[in-house]
TORBA-203552 format. One record per residue (C-alpha): x, y, z; residue number from 1; residue in three letters. Coordinates in steps of 0.5 Angstrom, whole numbers, plus 500, padded with zeros to 3 digits. Layout:
((X Y Z) NUM 'ALA')
...
This chain:
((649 638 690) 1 'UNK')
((643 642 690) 2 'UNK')
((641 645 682) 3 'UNK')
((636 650 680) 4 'UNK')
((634 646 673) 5 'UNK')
((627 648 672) 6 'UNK')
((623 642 673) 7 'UNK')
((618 640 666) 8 'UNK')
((615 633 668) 9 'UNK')
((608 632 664) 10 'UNK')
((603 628 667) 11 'UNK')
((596 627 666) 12 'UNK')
((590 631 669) 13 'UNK')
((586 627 674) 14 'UNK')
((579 629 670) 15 'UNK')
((577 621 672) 16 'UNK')
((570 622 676) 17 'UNK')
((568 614 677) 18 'UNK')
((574 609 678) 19 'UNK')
((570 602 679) 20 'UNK')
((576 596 677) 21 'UNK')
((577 595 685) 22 'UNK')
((575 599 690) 23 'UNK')
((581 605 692) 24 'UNK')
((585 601 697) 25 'UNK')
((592 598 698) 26 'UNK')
((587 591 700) 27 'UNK')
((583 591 693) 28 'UNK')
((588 592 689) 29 'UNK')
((592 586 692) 30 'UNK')
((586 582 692) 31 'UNK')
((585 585 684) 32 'UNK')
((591 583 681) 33 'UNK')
((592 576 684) 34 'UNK')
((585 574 681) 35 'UNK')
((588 576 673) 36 'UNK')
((588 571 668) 37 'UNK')
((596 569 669) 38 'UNK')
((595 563 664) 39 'UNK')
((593 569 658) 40 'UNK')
((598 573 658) 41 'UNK')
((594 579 652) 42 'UNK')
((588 578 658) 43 'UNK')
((593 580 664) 44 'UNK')
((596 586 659) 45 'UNK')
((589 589 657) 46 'UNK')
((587 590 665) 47 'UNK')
((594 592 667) 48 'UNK')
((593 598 661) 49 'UNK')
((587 599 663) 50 'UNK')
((587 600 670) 51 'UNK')
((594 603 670) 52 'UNK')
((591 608 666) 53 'UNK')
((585 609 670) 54 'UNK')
((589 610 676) 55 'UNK')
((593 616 672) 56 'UNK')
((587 620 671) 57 'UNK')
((584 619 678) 58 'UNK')
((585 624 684) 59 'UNK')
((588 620 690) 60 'UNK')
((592 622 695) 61 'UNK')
((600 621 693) 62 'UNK')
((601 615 701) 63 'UNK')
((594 612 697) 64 'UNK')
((597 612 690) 65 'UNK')
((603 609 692) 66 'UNK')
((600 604 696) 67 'UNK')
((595 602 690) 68 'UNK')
((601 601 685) 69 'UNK')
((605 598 689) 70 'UNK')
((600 593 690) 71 'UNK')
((599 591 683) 72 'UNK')
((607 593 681) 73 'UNK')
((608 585 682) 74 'UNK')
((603 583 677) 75 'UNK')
((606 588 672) 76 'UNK')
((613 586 672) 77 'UNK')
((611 579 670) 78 'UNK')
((607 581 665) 79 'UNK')
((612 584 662) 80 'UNK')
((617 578 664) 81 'UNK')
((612 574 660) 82 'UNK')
((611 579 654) 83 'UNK')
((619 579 653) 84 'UNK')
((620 572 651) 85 'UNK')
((616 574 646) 86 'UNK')
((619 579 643) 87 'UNK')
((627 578 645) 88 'UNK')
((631 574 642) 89 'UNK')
((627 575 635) 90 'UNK')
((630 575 628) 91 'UNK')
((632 583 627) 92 'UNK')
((626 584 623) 93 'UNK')
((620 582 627) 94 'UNK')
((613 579 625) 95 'UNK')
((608 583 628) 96 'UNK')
((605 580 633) 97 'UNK')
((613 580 636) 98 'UNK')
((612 587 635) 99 'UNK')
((606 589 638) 100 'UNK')
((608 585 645) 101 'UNK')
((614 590 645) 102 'UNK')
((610 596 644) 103 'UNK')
((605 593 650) 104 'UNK')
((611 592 654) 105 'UNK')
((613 599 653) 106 'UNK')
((607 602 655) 107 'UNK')
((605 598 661) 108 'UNK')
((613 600 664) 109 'UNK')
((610 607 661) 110 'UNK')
((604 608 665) 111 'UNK')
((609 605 671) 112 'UNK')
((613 610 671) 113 'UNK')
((607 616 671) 114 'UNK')
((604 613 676) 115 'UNK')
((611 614 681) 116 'UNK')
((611 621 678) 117 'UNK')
((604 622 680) 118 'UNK')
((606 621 687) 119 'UNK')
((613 623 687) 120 'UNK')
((611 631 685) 121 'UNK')
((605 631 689) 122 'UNK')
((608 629 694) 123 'UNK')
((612 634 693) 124 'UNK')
((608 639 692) 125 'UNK')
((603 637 698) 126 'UNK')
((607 635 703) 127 'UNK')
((603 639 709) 128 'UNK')
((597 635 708) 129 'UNK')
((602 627 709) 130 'UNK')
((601 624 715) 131 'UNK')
((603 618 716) 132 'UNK')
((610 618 713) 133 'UNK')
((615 622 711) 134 'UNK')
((614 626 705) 135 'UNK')
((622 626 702) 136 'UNK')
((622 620 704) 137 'UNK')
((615 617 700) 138 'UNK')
((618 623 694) 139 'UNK')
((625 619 695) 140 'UNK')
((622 612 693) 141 'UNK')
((617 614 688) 142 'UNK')
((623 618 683) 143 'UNK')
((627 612 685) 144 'UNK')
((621 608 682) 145 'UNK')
((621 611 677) 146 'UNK')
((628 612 674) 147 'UNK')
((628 604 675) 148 'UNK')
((622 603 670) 149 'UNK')
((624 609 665) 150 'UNK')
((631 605 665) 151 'UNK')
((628 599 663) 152 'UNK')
((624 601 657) 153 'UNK')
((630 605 655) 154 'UNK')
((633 598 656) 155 'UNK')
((629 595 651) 156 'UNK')
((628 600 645) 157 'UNK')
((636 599 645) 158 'UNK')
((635 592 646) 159 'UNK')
((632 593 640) 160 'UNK')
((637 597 636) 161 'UNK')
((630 602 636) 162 'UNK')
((631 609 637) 163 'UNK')
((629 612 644) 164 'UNK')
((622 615 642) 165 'UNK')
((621 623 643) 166 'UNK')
((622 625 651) 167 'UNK')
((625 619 653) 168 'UNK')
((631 622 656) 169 'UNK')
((628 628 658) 170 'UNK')
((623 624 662) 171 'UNK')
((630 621 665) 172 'UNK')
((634 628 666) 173 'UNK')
((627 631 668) 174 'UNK')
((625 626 675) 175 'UNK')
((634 626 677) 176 'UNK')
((633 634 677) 177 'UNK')
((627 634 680) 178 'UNK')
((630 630 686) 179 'UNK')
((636 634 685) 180 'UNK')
((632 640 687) 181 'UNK')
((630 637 693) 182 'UNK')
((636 634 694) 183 'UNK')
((634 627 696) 184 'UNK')
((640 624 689) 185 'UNK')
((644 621 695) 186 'UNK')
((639 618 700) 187 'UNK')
((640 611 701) 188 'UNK')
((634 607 699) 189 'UNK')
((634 599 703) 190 'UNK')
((629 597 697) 191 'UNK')
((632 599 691) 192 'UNK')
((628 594 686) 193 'UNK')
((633 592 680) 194 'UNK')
((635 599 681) 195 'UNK')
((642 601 684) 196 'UNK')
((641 604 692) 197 'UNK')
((640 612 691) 198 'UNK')
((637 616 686) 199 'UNK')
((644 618 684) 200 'UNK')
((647 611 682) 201 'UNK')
((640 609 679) 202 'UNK')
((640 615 674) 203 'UNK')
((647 613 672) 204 'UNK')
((645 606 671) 205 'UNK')
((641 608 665) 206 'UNK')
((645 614 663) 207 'UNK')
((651 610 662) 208 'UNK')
((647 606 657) 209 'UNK')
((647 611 652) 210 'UNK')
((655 612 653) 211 'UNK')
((656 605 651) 212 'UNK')
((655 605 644) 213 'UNK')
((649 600 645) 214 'UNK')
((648 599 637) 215 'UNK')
((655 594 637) 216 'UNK')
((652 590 643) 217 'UNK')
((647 584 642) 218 'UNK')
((641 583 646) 219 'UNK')
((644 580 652) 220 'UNK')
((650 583 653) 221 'UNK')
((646 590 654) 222 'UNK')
((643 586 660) 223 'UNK')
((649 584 663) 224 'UNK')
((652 591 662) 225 'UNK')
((645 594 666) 226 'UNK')
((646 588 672) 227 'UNK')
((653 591 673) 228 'UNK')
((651 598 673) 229 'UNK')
((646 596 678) 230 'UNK')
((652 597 682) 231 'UNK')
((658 600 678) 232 'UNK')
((655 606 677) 233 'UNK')
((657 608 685) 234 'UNK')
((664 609 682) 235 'UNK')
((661 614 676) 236 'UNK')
((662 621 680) 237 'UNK')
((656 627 677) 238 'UNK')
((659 634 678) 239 'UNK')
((656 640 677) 240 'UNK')
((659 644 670) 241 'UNK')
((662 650 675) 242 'UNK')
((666 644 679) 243 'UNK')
((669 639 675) 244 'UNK')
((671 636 669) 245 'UNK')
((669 629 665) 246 'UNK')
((669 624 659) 247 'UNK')
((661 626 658) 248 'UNK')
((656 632 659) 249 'UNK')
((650 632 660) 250 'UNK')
((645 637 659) 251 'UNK')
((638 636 664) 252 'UNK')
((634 641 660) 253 'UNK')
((635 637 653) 254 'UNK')
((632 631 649) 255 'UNK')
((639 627 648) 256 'UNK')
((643 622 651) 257 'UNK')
((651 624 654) 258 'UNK')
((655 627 650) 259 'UNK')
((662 627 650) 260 'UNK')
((665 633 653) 261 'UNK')
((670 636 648) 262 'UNK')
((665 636 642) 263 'UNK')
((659 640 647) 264 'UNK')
((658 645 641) 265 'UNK')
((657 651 647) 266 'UNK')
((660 652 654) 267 'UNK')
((657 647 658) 268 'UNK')
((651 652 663) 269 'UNK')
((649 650 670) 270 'UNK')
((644 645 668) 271 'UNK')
((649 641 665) 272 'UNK')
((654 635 669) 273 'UNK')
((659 632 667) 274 'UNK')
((661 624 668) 275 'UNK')
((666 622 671) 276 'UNK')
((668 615 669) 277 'UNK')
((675 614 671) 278 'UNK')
((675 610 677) 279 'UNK')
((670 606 673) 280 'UNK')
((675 605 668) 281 'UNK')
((680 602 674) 282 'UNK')
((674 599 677) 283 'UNK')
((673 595 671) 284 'UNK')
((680 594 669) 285 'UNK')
((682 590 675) 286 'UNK')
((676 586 674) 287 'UNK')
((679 585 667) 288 'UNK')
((686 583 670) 289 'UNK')
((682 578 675) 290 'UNK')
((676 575 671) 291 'UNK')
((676 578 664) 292 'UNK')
((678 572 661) 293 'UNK')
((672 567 664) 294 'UNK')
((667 573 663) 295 'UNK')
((663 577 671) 296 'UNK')
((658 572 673) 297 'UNK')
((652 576 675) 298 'UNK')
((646 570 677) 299 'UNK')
((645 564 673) 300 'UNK')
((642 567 667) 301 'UNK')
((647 573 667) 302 'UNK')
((654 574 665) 303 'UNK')
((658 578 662) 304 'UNK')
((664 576 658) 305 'UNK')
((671 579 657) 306 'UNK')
((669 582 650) 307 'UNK')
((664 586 652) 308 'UNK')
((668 588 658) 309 'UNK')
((674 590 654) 310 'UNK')
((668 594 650) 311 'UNK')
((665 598 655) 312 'UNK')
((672 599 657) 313 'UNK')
((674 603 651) 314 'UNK')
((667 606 650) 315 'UNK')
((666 609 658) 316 'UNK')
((674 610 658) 317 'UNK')
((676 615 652) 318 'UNK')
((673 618 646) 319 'UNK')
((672 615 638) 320 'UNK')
((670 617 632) 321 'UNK')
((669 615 626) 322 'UNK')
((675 615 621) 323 'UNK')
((673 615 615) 324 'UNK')
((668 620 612) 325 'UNK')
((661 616 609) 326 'UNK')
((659 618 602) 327 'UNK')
((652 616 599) 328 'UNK')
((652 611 595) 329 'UNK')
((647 607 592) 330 'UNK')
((646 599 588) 331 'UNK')
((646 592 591) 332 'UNK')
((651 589 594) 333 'UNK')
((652 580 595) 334 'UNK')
((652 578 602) 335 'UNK')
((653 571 606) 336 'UNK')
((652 571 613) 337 'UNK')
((657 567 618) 338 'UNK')
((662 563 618) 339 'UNK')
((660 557 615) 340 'UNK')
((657 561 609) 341 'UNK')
((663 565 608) 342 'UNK')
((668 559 607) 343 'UNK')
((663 556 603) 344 'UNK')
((663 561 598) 345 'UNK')
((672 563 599) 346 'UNK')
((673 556 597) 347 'UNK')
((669 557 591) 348 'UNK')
((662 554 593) 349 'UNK')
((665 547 595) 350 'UNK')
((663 543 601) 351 'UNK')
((668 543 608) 352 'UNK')
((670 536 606) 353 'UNK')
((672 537 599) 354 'UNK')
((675 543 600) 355 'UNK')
((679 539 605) 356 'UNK')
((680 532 601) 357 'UNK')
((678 534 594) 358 'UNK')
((673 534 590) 359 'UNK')
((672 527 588) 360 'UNK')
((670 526 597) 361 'UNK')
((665 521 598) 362 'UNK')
((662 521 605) 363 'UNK')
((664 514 609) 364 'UNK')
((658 509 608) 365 'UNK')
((657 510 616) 366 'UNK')
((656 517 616) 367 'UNK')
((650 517 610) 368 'UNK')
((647 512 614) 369 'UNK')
((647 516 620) 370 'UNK')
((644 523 616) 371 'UNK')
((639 519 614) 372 'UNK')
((633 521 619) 373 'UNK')
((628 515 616) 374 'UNK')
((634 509 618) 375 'UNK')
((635 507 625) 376 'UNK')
((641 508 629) 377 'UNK')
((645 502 629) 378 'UNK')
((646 500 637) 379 'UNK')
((654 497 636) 380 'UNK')
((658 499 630) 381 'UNK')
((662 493 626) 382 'UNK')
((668 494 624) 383 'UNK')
((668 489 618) 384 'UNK')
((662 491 615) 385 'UNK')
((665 499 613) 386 'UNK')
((670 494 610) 387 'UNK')
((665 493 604) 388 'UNK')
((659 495 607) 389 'UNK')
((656 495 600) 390 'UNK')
((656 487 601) 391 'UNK')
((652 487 607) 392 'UNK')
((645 485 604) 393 'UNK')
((646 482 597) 394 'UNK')
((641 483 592) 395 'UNK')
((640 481 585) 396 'UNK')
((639 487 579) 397 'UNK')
((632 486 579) 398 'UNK')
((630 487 585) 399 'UNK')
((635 493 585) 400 'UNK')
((631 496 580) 401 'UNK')
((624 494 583) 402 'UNK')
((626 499 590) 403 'UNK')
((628 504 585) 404 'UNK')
((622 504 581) 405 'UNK')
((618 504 588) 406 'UNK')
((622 510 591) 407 'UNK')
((620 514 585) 408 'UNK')
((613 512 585) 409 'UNK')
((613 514 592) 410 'UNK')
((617 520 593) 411 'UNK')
((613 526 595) 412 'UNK')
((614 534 594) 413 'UNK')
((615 538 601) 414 'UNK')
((614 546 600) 415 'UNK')
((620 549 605) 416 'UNK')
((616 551 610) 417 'UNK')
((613 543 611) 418 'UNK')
((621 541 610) 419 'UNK')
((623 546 615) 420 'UNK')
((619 543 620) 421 'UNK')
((622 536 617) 422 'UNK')
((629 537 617) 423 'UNK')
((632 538 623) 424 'UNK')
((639 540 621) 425 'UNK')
((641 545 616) 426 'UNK')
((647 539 613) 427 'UNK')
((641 536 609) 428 'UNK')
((639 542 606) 429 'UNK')
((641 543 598) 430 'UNK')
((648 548 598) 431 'UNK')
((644 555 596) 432 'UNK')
((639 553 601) 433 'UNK')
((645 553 606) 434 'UNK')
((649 559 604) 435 'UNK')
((645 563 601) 436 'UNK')
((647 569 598) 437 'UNK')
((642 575 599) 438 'UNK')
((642 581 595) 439 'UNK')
((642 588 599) 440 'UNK')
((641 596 597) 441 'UNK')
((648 599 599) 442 'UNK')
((646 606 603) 443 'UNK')
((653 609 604) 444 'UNK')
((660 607 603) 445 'UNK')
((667 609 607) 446 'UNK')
((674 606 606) 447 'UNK')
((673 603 612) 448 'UNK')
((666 599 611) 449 'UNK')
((658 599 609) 450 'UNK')
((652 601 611) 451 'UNK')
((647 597 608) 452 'UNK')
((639 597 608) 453 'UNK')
((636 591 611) 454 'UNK')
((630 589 608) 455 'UNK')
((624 586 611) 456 'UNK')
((624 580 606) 457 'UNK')
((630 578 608) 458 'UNK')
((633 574 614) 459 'UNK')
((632 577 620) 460 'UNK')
((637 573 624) 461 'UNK')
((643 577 624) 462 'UNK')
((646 579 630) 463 'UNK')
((653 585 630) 464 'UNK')
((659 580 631) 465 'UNK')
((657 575 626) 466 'UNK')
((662 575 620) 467 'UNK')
((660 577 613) 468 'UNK')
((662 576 605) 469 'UNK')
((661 582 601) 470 'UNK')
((662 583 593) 471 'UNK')
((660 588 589) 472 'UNK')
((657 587 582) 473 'UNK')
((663 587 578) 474 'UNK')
((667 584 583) 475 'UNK')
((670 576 583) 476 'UNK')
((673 577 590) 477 'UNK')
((669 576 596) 478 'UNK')
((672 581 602) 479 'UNK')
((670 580 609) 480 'UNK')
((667 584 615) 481 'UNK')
((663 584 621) 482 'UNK')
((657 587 622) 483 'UNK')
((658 592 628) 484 'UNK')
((652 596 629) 485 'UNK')
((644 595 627) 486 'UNK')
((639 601 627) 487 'UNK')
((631 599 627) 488 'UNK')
((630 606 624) 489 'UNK')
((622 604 622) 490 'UNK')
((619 598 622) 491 'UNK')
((620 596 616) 492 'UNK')
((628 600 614) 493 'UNK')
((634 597 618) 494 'UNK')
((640 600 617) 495 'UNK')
((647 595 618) 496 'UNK')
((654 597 620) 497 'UNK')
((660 594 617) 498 'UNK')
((667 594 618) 499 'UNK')
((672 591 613) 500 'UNK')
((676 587 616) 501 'UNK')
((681 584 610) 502 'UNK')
((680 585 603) 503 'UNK')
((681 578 602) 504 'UNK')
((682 571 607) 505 'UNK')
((684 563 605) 506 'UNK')
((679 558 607) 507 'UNK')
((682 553 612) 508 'UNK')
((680 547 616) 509 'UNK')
((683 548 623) 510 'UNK')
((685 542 627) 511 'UNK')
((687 543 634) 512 'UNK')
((693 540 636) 513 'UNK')
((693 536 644) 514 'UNK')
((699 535 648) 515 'UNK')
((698 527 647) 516 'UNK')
((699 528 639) 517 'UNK')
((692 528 637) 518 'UNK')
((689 532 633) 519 'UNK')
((681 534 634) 520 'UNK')
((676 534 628) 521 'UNK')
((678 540 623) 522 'UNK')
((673 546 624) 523 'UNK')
((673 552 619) 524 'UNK')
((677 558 620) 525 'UNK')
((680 564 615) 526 'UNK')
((686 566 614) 527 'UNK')
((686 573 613) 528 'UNK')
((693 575 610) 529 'UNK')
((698 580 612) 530 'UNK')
((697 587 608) 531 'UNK')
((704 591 609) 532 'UNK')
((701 597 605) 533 'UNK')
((698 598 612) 534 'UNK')
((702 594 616) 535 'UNK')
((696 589 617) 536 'UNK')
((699 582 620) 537 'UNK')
((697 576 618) 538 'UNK')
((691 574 623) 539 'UNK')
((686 567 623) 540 'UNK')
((679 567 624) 541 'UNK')
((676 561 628) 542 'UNK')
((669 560 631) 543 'UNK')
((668 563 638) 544 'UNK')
((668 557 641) 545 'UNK')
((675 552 643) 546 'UNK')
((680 556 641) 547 'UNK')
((685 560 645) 548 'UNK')
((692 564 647) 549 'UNK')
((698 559 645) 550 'UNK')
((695 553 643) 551 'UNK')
((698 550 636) 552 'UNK')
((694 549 630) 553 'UNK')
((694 545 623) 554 'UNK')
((691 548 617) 555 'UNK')
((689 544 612) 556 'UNK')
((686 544 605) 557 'UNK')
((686 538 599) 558 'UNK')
((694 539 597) 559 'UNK')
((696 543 603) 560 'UNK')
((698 542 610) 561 'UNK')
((703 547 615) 562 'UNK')
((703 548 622) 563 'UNK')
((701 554 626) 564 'UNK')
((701 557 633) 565 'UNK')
((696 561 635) 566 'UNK')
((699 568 639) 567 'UNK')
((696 574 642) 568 'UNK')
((687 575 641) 569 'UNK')
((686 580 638) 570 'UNK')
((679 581 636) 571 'UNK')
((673 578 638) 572 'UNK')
((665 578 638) 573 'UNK')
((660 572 640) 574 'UNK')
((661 569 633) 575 'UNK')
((669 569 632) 576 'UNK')
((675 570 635) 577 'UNK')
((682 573 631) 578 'UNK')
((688 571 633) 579 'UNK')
((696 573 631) 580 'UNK')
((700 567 630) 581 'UNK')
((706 564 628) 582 'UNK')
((709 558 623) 583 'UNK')
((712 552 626) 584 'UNK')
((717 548 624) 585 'UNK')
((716 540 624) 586 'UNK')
((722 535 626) 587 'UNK')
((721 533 618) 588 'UNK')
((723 541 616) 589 'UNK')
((728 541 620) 590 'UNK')
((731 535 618) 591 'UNK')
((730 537 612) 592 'UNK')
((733 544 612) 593 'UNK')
((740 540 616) 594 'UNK')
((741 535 611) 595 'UNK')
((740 541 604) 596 'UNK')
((746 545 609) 597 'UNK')
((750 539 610) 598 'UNK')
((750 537 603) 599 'UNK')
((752 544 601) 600 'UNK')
((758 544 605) 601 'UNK')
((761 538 602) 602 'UNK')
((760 541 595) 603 'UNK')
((764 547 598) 604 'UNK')
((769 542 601) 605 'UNK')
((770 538 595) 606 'UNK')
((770 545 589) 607 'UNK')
((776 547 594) 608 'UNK')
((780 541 594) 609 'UNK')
């Protein structure tokens, strides 16, 4: 396709007089790079910056600048590489220096991206004076460059749940119409880089992230779902508005990611393309029917899991909107995070064990010793010393009493954060330490959920997918939700999306039943009960791992004790499955009903006779 977008790609002016970092040749800037500080990561950015930057302002012709960059390139990406370990997989509110590695990594992507700009529009505009190459084709490759490292920034603002900065997707549009008017979207391209192989699909690649609803998706699964577009987005058609029809619209000449095409407030104009996604959608549901259960391996760092497929499905595949209207309400809100947390507090802020076996449960003898991080692990166990392990080492009451009075004389108060480095596991901490309970500002409300406003005080380690307990003030019932979507407005205001999922669940220990009779330890798990006003059935929530379709299932509490199967999964995320399930009947049930039936029976007979 040929378009007439009009082209508005801001560059810096080439005003540097004396450039004197490495001499202006492909051999010096290779000689440059290699001789950087690699063991100091802030040393290598601060050059990178400052000769990325440098090069933006100075005159070259575009074949040397493309050469120059291309020799420093390598360095820069691991650089970046580096500087990403140090802000992703980050608490939601991150410590400044985290905060400071993103915004270098951000820059340096940026200042790549100019440099392929710079070469792609003089390449373009002084085609005459190239010789020793093809000008389309040095054109071709630059706006490709620099479509993949504009796309890797978006990529790590929405990793960070961060809203893309002004002028990012505009960049985006503004280098795919620029090629588009050369007509040089469909050329193939041997090196495409992490890029998919034409312009064309490198736009889509990036495009489609903002389609995905990237706000509901933790920080690996956008990865993974960037590595799949790198080759799925050949099955995405672009179409002019004259020519065709989409999901999604985009306008080139705007500062907005795709919209969908029925919402699009005026008739879509000639700089405008509609995105076809159906063959995407058949792409991705034979993959579903093929591997969505184990999820797409990409490489040995990615993959993407069959609930993210199922989601970029939905999202890429037909229109959602919001449901409920939100109102502005204010006041806090009493949330605890995750599952653990959420049985703690449903079951009335009891352990796991007393909720299982009463309140009277004192953990076996060979259980405490083996917490105890100050006492050596016993190589062989004795089964006749947890008979009466109190026996082992007989002592008198007074040197009972000495010991006593020696480890008073010698106890010593650790501040948390020493304690934090002691203790290795959370089991040893006080309960309200454990599954503490935080008080949150309530920024808005909907009959379907929340919006809460996260503040920098407290815990940052939240991901969406992870299960919550909320009340309100004057409320005694706790309700459960899930944390759908984050927003990093501010580096100090993050807003949390929540969606209720039941207004109340009962606290269970699941055991998994195995084909030889055996029960596996029991883990916790919600049963949330079914709500016929909405026709909602009754569902169980367990954790993501271990449980699956068909298995059978024994809950348990203190006094209770009934047998389930598991049937149909019907949500899932990285921290929970939920799945529909049915009650079964045991023989002893069975038995029991058929002895109550006869017995019956004979009670008529024998009134009859």
């Amino acid at each position: 396709m040929v378009g007439n977008t009009p082209v508005k790609l801001k560059i810096p002016r080439q005003d540097l007089a004396v450039f004197d970092l490495f001499a202006l040749h492909a051999e010096a800037a290779q000689n440059w790079a290699q001789g950087l500080p690699v063991t100091n990561t802030r040393a290598v950015v601060q050059q990178l910056r400052q000769a990325l930057s440098a090069l933006n302002r100075t005159a070259l012709g575009p074949e040397l600048r493309f050469t120059i960059v291309e020799a420093i390139r390598p360095s820069l990406e691991v650089a970046v590489s580096n500087l990403s370990r140090r802000f992703l997989s980050q608490p939601l509110v991150m410590p400044e220096e985290p905060r400071q590695m993103a915004a270098l990594a951000e820059e340096l992507l940026n200042l790549l991206s100019t440099a392929y700009t710079i070469v792609a529009i003089e390449a373009i505009q002084h085609r005459d004076k190239i010789r020793d190459t093809n000008p389309a084709r040095l054109a071709c490759e630059a706006i490709h460059r620099a479509l993949v490292f504009t796309g890797r920034k978006i990529l790590l603002t929405l990793q960070l749940h961060r809203p893309i900065e002004p002028h990012g997707w505009l960049s985006l549009h503004q280098l795919y119409a620029l090629a588009d008017g050369q007509q040089l979207t469909q050329l193939p391209l041997t090196e495409p880089l992490s890029g998919a192989r034409s312009i064309a699909t490198a736009y889509l690649q990036v495009l489609m992230l903002g389609c995905c609803k990237a706000n509901q998706l933790r920080q690996g699964d956008l990865a993974a779902i960037y590595r799949g577009l790198k080759k799925w987005s050949e099955f995405i058609r672009l179409q002019m508005a004259g020519s065709g029809r989409g999901l999604f619209v985009v306008d080139l000449t705007s500062d907005r990611p795709p919209l969908y095409s029925s919402l699009h407030k005026t008739r879509p104009h000639e700089q405008c393309r509609f995105i076809d996604t159906g063959p995407l959608i058949q792409h991705l549901e034979q993959l579903r029917e093929s591997d969505g259960q184990r999820g797409i391996h990409f490489d040995k760092d990615t993959t993407l899991s069959g609930n993210t497929l199922e989601h970029l499905i939905v999202s890429l595949g037909k229109m959602s909107l919001r449901n409920f209207h939100r109102s502005s309400v204010g006041g806090p809100l009493s949330v605890c995070i995750g599952l653990s947390s959420a049985h703690y507090h449903l079951a009335g802020e009891k352990s796991f064990e007393q909720h299982l076996y009463g309140d009277d449960y004192t953990a076996p003898a060979a259980d405490r010793v083996a917490a105890n991080p100050f006492l050596p692990a016993r190589q062989q166990a004795d089964v006749w010393q947890q008979a009466n392990p109190q026996e082992d080492t007989p002592r008198d009451a007074a040197a009972a009493a000495e010991d006593s009075a020696a480890e008073a004389e010698h106890r010593i108060e650790l501040d948390p954060a020493t304690r934090s480095l002691l203790v290795d596991d959370d089991a040893r901490l006080p309960p309200e330490e454990r599954y503490p309970v935080f008080q949150v500002e309530l920024a808005n409300a909907s009959p379907g959920g929340y919006c809460l406003e996260w503040s920098p005080e407290l815990p940052g380690d939240i991901r969406t997918g992870d299960i919550v307990c909320i009340r309100e003030p004057q409320g005694r019932d706790w309700v459960i939700a899930v944390i759908r979507w984050l927003s990093n407005l501010e580096p100090d205001r993050t807003l949390i999306g929540l969606e209720l999922l039941s207004p109340r669940a009962m606290p269970y220990g699941a055991c998994i039943r195995q084909k030889t009779g055996e029960k596996s330890a029991p883990m916790r798990a919600l049963l949330l009960p079914e709500i016929k006003l909405v026709g909602q059935p009754h569902t169980l929530i367990t954790p993501r791992a271990g449980f699956r379709e068909n298995q059978k299932i024994t809950l348990l509490r203190h006094g209770e004790e009934f047998h389930i199967q598991l049937l149909r999964q019907v949500a899932a995320t990285g921290s929970y499955t939920q799945f529909d399930f049915r009650y079964v009947k045991q023989l002893g049930d069975v038995l029991a009903e058929d002895r109550n039936g006869l017995r019956d029976s004979y009670d008529s007979l024998w009134s009859n006779i």
